[in-house]
PAFIDO-972955 format. One line per field, with one value per atom (N, C-alpha, C): residue number from 0; residue in three letters; chain; atom name; z, y, x. Coordinates in pm, whole numbers, padded with zeros to 5 digits. Layout:
N
k	c(NUM  ...)
r	c(ALA  ...)
c	c(A  ...)
a	c(CA  ...)
zz	c(Z  ...)
yy	c(Y  ...)
xx	c(X  ...)
//
This chain:
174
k	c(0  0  0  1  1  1  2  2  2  3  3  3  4  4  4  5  5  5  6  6  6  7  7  7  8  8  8  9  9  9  10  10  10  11  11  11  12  12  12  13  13  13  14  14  14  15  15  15  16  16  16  17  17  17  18  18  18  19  19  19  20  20  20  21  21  21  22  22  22  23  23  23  24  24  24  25  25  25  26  26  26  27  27  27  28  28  28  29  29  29  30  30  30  31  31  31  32  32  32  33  33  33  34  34  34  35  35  35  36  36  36  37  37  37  38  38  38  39  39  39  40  40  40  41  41  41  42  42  42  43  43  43  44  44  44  45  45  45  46  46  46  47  47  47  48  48  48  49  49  49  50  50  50  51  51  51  52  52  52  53  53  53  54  54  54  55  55  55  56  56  56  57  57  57  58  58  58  59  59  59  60  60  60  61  61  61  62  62  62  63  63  63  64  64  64  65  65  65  66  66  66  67  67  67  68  68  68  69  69  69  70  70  70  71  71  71  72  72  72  73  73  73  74  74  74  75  75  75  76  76  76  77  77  77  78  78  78  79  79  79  80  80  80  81  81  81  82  82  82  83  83  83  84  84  84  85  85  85  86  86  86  87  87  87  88  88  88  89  89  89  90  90  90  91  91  91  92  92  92  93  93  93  94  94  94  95  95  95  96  96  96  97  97  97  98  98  98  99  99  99  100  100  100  101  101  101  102  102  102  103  103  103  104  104  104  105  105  105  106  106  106  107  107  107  108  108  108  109  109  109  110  110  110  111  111  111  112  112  112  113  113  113  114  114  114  115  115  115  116  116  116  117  117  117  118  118  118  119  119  119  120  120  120  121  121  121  122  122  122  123  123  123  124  124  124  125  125  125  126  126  126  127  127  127  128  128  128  129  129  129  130  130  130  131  131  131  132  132  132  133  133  133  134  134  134  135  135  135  136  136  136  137  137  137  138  138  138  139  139  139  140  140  140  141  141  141  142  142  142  143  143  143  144  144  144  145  145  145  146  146  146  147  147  147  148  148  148  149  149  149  150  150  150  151  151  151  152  152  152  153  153  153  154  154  154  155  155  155  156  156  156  157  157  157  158  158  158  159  159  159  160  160  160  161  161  161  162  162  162  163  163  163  164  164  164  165  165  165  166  166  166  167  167  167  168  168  168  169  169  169  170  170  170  171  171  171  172  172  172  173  173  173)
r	c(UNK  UNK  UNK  UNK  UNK  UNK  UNK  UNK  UNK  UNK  UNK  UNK  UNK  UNK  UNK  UNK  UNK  UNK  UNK  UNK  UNK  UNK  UNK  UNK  UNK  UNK  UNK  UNK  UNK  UNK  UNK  UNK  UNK  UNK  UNK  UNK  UNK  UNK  UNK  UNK  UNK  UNK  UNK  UNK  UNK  UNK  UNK  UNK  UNK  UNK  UNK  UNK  UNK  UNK  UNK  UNK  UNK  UNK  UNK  UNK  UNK  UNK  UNK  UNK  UNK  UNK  UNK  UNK  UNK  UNK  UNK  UNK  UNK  UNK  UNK  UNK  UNK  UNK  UNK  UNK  UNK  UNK  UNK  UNK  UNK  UNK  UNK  UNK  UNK  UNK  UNK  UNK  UNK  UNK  UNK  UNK  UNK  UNK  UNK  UNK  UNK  UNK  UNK  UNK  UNK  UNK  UNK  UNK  UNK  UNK  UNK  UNK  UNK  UNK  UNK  UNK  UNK  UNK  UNK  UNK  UNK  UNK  UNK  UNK  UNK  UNK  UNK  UNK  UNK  UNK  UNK  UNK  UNK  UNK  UNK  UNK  UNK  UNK  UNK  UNK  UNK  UNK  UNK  UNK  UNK  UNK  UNK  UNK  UNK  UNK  UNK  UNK  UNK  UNK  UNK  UNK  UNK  UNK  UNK  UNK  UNK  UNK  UNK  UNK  UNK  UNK  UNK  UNK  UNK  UNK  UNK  UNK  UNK  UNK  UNK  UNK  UNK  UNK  UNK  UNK  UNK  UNK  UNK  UNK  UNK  UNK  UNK  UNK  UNK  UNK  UNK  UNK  UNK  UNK  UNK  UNK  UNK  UNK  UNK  UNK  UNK  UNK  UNK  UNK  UNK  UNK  UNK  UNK  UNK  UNK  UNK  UNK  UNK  UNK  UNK  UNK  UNK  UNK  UNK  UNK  UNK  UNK  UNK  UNK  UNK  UNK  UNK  UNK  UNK  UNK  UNK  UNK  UNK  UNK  UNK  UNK  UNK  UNK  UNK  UNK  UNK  UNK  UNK  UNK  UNK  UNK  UNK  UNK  UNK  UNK  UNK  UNK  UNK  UNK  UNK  UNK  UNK  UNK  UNK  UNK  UNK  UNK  UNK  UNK  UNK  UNK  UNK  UNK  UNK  UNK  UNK  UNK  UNK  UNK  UNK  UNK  UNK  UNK  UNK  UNK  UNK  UNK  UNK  UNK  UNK  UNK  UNK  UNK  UNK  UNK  UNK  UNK  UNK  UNK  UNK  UNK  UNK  UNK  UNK  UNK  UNK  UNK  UNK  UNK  UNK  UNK  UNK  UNK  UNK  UNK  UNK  UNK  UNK  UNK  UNK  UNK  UNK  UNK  UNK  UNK  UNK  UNK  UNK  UNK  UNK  UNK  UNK  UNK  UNK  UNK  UNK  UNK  UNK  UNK  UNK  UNK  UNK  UNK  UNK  UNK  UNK  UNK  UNK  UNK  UNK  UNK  UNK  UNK  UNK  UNK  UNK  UNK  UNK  UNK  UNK  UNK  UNK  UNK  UNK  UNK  UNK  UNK  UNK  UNK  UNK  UNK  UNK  UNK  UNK  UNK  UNK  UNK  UNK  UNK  UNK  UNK  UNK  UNK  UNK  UNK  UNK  UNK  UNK  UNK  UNK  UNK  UNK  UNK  UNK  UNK  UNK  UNK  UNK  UNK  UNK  UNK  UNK  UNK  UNK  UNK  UNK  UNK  UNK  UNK  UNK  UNK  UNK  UNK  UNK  UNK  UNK  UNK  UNK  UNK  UNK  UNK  UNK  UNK  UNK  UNK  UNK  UNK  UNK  UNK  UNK  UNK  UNK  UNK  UNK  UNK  UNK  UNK  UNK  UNK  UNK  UNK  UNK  UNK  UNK  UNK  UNK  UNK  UNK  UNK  UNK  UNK  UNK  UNK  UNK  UNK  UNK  UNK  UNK  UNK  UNK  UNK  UNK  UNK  UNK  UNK  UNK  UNK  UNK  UNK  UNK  UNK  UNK  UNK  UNK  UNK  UNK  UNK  UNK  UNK  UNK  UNK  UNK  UNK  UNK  UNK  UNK  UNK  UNK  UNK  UNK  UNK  UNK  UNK  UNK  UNK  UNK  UNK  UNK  UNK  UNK  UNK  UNK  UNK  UNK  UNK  UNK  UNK  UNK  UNK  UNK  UNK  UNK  UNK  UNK  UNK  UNK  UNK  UNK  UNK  UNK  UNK  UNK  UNK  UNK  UNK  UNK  UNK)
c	c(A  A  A  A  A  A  A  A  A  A  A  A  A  A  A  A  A  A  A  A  A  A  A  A  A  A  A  A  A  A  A  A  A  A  A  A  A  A  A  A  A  A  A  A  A  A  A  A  A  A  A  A  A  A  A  A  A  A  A  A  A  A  A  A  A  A  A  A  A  A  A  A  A  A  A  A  A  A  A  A  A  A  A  A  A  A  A  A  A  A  A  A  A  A  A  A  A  A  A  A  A  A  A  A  A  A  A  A  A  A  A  A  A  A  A  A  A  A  A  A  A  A  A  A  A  A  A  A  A  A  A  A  A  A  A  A  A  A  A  A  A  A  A  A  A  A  A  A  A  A  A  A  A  A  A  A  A  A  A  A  A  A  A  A  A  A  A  A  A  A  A  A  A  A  A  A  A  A  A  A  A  A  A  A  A  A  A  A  A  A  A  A  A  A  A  A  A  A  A  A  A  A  A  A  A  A  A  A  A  A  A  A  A  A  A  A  A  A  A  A  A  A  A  A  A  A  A  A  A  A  A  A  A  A  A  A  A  A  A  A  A  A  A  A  A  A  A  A  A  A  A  A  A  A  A  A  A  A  A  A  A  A  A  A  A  A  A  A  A  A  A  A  A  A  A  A  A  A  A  A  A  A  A  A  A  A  A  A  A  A  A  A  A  A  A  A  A  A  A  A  A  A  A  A  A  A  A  A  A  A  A  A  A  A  A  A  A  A  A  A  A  A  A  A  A  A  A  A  A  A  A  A  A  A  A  A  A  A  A  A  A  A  A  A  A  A  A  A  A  A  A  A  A  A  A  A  A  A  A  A  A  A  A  A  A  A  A  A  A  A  A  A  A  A  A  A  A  A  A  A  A  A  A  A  A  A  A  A  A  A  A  A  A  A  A  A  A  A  A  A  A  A  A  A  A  A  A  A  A  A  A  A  A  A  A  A  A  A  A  A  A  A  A  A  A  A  A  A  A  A  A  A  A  A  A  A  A  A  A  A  A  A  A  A  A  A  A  A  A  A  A  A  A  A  A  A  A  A  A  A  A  A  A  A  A  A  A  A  A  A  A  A  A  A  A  A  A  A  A  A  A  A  A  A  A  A  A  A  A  A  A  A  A  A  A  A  A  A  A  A  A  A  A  A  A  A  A  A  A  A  A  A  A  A  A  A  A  A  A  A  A  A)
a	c(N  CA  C  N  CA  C  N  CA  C  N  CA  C  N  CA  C  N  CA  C  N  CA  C  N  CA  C  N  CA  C  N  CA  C  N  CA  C  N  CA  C  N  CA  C  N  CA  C  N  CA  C  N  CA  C  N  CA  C  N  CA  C  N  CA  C  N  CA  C  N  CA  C  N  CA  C  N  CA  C  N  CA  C  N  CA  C  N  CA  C  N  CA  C  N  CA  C  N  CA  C  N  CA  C  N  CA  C  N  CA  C  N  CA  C  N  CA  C  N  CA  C  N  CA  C  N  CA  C  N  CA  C  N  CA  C  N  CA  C  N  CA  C  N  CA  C  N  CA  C  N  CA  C  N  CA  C  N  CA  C  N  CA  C  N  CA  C  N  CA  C  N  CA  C  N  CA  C  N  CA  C  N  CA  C  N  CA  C  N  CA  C  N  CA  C  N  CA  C  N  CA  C  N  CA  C  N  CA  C  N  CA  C  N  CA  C  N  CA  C  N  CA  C  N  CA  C  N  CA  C  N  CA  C  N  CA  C  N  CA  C  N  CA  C  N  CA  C  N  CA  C  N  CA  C  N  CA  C  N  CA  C  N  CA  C  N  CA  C  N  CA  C  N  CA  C  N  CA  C  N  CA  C  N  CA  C  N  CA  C  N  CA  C  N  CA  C  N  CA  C  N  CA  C  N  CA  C  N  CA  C  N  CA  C  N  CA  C  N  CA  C  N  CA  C  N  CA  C  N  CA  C  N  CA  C  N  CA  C  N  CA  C  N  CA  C  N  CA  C  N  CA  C  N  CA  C  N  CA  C  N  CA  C  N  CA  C  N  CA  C  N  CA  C  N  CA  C  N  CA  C  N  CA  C  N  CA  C  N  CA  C  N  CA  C  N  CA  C  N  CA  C  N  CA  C  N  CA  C  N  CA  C  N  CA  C  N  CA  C  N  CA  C  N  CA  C  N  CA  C  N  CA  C  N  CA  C  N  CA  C  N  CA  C  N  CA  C  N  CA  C  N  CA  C  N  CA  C  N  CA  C  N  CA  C  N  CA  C  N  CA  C  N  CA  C  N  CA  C  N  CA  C  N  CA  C  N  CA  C  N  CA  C  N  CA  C  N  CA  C  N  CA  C  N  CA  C  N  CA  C  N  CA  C  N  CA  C  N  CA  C  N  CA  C  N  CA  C  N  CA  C  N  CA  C  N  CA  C  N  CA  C  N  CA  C  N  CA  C  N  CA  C  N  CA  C  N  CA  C  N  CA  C  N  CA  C  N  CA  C  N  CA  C  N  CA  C  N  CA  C  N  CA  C  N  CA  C  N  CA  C  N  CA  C  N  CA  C  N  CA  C  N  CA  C  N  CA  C)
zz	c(00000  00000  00000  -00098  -00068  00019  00023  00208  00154  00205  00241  00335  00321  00494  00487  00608  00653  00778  00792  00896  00935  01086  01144  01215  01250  01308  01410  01554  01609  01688  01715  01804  01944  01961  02078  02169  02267  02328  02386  02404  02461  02331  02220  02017  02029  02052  01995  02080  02193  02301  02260  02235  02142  02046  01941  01808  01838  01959  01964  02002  02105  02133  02042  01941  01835  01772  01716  01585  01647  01785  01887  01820  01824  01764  01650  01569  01412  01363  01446  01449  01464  01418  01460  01488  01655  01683  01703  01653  01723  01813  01907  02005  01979  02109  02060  02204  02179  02230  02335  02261  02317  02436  02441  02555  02693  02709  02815  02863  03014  03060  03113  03143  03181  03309  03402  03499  03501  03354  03292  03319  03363  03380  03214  03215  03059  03101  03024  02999  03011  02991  02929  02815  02749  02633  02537  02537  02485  02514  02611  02650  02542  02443  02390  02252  02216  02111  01969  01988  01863  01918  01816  01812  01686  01685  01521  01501  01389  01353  01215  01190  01077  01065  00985  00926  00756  00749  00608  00597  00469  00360  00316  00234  00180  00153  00078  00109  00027  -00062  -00121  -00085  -00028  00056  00246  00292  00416  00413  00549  00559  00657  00678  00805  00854  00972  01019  01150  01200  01258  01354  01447  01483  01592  01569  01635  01678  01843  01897  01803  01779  01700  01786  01859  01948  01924  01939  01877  01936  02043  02142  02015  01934  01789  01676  01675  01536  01475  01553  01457  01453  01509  01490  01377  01325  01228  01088  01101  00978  00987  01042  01014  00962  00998  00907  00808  00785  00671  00519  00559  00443  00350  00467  00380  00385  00397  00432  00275  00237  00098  00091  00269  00277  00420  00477  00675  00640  00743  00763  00918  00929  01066  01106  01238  01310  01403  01419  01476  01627  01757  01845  01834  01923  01897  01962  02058  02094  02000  02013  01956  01965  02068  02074  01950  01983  01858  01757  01735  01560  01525  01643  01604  01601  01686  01667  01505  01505  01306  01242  01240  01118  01126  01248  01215  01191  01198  01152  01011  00997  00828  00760  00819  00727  00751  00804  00829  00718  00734  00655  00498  00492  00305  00262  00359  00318  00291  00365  00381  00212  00222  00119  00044  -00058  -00153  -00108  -00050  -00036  00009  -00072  -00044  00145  00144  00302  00314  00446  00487  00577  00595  00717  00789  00917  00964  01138  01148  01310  01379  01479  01597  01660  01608  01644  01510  01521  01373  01366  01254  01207  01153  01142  01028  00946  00826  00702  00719  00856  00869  00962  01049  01115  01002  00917  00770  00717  00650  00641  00698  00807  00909  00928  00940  00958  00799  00693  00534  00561  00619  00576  00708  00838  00930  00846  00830  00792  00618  00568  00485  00373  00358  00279  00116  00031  -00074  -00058  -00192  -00150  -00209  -00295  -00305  -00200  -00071  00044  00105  00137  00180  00350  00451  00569  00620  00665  00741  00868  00944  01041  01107  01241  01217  01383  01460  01569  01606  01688  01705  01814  01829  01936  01853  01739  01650  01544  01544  01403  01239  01277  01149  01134  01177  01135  01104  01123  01114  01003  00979  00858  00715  00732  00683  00616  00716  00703  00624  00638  00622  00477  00466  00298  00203  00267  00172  00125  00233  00229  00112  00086  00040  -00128  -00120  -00230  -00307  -00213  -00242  -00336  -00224  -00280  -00410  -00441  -00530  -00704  -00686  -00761  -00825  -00714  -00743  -00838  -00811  -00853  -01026  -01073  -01204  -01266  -01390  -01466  -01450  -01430  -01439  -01625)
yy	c(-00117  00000  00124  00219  00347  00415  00484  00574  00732  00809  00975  00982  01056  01100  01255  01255  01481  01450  01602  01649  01752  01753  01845  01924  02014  02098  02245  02174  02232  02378  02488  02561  02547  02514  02582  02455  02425  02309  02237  02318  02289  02267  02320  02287  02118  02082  01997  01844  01917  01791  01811  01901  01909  01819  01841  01766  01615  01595  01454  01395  01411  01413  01376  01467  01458  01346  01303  01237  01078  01063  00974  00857  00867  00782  00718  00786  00737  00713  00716  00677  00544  00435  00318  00380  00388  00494  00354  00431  00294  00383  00249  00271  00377  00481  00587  00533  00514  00508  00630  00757  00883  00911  00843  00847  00765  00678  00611  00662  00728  00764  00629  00646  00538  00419  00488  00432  00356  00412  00280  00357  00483  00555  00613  00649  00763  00904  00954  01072  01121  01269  01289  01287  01272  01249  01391  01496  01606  01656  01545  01606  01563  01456  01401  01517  01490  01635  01525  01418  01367  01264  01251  01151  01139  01006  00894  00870  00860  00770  00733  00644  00618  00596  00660  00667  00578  00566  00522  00622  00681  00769  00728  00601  00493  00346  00261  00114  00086  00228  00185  00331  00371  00491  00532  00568  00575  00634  00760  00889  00854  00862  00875  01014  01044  01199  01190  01247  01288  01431  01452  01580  01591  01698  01741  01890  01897  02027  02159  02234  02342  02387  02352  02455  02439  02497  02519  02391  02309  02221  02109  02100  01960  02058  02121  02177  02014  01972  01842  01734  01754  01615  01649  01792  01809  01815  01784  01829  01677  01615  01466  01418  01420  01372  01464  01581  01627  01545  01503  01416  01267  01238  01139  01158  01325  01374  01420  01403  01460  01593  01655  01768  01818  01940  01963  02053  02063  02181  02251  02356  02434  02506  02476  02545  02635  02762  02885  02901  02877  02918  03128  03161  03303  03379  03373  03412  03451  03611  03600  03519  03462  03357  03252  03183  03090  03134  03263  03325  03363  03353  03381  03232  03143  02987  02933  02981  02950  03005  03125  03204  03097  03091  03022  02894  02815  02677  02669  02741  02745  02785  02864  02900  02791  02710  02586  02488  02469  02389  02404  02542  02560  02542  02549  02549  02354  02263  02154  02078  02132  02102  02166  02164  02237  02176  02079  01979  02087  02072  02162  02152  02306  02334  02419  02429  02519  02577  02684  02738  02740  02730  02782  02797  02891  02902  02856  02861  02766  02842  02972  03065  03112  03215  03234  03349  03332  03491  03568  03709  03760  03836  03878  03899  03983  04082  04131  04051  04015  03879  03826  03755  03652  03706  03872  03947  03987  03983  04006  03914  03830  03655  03615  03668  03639  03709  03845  03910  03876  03828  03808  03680  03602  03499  03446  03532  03534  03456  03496  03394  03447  03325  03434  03443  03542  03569  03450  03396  03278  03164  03123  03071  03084  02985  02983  03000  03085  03078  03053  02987  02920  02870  02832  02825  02664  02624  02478  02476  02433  02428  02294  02306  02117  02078  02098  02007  01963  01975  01958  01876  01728  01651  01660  01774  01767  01922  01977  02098  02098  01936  01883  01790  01729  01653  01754  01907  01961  02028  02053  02067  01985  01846  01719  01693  01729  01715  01815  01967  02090  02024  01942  01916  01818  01711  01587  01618  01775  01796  01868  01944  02044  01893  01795  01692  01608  01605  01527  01668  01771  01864  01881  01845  01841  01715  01602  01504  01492  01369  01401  01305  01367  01283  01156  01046  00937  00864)
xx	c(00084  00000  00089  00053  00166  00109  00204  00201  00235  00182  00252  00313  00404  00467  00445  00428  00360  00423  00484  00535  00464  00367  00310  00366  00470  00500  00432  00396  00323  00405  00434  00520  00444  00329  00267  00199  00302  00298  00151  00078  -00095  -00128  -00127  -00163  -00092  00005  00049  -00011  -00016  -00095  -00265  -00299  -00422  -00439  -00372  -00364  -00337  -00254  -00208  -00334  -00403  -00544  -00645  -00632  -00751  -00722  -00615  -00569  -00579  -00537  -00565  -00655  -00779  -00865  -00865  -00791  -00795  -00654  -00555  -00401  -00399  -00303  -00225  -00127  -00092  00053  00153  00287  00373  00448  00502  00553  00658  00642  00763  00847  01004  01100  01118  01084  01144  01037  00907  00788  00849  00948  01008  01078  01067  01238  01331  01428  01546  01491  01386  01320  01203  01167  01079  00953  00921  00802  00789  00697  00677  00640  00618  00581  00440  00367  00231  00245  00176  00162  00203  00130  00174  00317  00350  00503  00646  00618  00701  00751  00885  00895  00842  00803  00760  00658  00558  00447  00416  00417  00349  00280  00188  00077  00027  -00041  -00046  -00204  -00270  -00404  -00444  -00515  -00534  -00611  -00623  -00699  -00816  -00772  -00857  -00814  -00809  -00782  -00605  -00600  -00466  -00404  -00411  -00342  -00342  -00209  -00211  -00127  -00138  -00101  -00011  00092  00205  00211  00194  00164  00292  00356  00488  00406  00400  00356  00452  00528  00653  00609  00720  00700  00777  00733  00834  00901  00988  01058  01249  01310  01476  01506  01433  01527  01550  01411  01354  01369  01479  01531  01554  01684  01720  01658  01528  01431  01319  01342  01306  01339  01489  01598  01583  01586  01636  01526  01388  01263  01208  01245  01247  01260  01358  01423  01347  01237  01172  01018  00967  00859  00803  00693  00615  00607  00573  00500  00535  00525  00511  00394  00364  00247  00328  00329  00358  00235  00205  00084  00158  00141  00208  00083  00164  00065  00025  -00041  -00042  00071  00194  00254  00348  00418  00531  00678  00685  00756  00735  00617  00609  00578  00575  00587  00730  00820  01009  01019  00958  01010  01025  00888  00843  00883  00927  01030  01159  01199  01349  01353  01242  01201  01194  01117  01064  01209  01299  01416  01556  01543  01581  01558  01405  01301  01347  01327  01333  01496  01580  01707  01707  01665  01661  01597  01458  01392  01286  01220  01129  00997  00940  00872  00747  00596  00523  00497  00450  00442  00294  00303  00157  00174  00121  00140  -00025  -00043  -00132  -00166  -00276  -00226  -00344  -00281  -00390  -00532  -00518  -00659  -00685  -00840  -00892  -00793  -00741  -00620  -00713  -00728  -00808  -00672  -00755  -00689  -00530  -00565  -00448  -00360  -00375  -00264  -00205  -00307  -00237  -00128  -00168  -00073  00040  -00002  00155  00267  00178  00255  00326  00217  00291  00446  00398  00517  00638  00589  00685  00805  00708  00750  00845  00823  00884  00827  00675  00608  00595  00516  00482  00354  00388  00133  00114  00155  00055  00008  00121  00129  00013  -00062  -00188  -00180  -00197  -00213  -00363  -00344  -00509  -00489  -00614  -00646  -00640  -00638  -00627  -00642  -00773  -00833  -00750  -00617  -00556  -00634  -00748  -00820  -00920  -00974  -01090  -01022  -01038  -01012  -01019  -01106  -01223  -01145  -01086  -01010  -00838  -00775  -00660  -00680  -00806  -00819  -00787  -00878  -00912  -00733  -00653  -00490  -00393  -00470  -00412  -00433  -00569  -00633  -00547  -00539  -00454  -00327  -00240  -00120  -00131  -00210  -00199  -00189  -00336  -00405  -00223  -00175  -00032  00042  00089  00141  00093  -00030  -00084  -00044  -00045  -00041  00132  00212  00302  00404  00278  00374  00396  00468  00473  00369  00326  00185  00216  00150  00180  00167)
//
């Protein structure tokens, strides 16, 4: 069965234990290594800088989703799965903190790879935020910024679909 791989890139640590939450139900997660400390206890769950899962789409497609913390500590847990990813999406919490996290992620990111991306943030932006964030961020106008509720499935599906649709546009005619 072919597979996608997406990299979710959350900055805003309550977003990312959100999203892990949502996706929860409809994930086959595998075991993450990095959820165990040395004493054999784990973690919370939103606490890990990475979480896996794997969804099916439909019966000959399945989505591999990666949802990682955006923060400088998982710079290199992002450079390193970069590399066999279709697509990332970055969700920007509202703090300016996690809008400097995501500028320097994303300029990481594009140096790494071309691989379509998304941006979007974890509250409703209106037209001038979008704008601000286009231009903080170093986007183009064509760069779609949107919205993406990580506690609501049905607003991460909705993220998940842009990314796939970005990827499916890109590939070559068969």
């Amino acid at each position: 069965m072919p597979s996608v791989k997406i990299m979710m890139v959350v900055t805003d640590v309550s977003s990312k234990a959100q999203a892990t939450e949502a996706l929860a139900p409809i994930m086959v997660t595998a075991d993450d290594p990095l959820s165990r400390r040395p004493d054999g206890g784990g973690r919370e769950r939103g606490d890990r800088p990475l979480d896996f899962g794997r969804l099916s789409v439909r019966p000959d497609l399945s989505l591999h989703v990666y949802v990682v913390a955006g923060d400088p500590r998982n710079d290199y847990i992002c450079q390193i799965l970069i590399r066999d990813m279709a697509a990332y999406a970055l969700v920007l919490g509202p703090s300016a903190e996690d809008q400097g996290a995501a500028a320097s992620l994303l300029e990481l990111l594009a140096k790494a790879t071309d691989r379509p991306r998304l941006v979007a943030t974890s509250w409703p932006a209106t037209p001038e935020d979008q704008s601000g964030l286009r231009l903080a961020l170093g986007l183009a106008a064509h760069e779609p910024v949107v919205a993406c509720n990580c506690a609501d499935l049905g607003s991460i599906k909705v993220l998940l679909i842009a990314l796939l649709e970005q990827v499916a546009a890109m590939a070559p005619a068969a």
